[in-house]
C-alpha positions in Angstrom: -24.8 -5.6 -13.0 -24.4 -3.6 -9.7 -25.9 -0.4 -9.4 -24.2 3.3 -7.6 -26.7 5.0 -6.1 -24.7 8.2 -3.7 -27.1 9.0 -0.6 -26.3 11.5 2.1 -22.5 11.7 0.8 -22.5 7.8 1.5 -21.7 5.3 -2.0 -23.9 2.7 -1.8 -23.5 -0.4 -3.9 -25.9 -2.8 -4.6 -25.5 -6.5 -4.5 -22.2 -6.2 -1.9 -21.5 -6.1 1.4 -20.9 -3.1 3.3 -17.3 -1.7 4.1 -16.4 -4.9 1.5 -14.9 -1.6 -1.5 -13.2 -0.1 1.2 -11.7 -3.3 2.7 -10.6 -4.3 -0.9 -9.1 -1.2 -1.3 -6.8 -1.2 1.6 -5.9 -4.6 0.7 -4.6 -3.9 -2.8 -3.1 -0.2 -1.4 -0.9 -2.6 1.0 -0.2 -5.0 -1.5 1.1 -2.3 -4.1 3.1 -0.5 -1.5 4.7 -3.7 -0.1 5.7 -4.3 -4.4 7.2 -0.6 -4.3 8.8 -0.7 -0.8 10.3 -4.1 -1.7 11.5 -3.4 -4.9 13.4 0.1 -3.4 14.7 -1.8 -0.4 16.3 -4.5 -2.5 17.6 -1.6 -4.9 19.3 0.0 -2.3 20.7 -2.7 -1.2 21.9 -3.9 -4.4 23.6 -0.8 -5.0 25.1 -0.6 -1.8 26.8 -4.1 -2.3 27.9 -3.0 -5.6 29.9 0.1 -3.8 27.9 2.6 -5.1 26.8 5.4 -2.6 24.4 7.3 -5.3 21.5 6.0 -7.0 20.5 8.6 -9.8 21.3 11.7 -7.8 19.8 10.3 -4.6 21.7 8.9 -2.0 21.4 4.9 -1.2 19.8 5.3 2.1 17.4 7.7 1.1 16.4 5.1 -0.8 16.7 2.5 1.6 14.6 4.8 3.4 11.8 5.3 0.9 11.3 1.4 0.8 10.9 1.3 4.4 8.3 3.7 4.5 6.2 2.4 1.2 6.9 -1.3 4.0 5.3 0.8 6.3 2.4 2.2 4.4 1.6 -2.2 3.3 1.5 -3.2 6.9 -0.8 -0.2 7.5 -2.9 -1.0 5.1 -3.3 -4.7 5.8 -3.8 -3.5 9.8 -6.8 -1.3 8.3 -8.4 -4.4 6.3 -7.7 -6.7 9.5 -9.8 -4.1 11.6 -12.5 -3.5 8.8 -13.0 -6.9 8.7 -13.6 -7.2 12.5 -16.1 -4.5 12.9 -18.9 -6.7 10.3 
């Protein structure tokens, strides 16, 4: 079992390694955003092949757009693991 304790506004777990929540977190973050931005994108695009310029009252490359930016937010994320994991 791992025990919380909070110290000076710091979480501190016992039994793991430090920064090893927080790099976990950014990893799943990127991987959920990459599932959203993905998903959108090919939307989009989907609808856009089909001829269609509106995608329940918002416009294909808005959508298009969105997807990018969720892209965006997963490489971020994976970045911010790659440079937690360097500073251990």
């Amino acid at each position: 079992m791992l025990r919380v304790a909070a110290a000076a506004g710091h979480i501190v777990v016992a039994g793991l390694k430090r920064g090893y929540l927080m790099g976990t977190m950014l990893i799943w973050i990127g991987r959920s955003a990459g599932i959203v931005g993905l998903a959108l994108f090919g939307l989009a695009v989907e609808a856009r092949l089909a001829g269609m310029y509106w995608i329940r009252g918002f416009q294909v490359g808005t959508v298009l757009q969105a997807g990018m930016a969720c892209m965006l937010v997963a490489c971020l994320g994976y970045v911010a693991a790659l440079a937690e994991t360097s500073k251990r």
